[in-house]
C-alpha positions, -999 to +999 in steps of 0.1 A: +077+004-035+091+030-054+083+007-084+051+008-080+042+040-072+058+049-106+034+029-120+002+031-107-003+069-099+003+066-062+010+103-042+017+089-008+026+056+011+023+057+049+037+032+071+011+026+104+005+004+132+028-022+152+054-025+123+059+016+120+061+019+160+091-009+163+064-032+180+061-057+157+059-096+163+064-127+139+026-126+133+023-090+125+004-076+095+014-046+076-005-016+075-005+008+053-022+040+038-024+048+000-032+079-014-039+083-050-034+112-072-061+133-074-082+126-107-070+088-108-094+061-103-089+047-069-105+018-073-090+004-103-056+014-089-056+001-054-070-032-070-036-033-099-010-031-067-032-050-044-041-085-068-006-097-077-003-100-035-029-115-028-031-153-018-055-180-029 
């Protein structure tokens, strides 16, 4: 992660849900919450880290 925030502008990366309480199973998804730096464009960030991941 650490790569990325470097990268795209991130501030903060919070780990929620199942996975963050210890409560996860197999079929779990991972959530999480972004926050951008202020004066970035969120959109156009959260779509550079989020298209390499996902699947077609």
């Amino acid at each position: 992660m650490a790569t990325v925030q470097t990268k795209q502008d991130l501030g903060r990366i919070g780990l929620f849900g199942s996975l963050q309480q210890g409560e996860s199973a197999p079929e779990s998804d991972v959530d999480l919450l972004i926050e951008f730096v202020s004066g970035e464009e969120s959109v156009d960030s959260f779509m550079a880290i989020s298209l390499p991941y996902v699947s077609t």
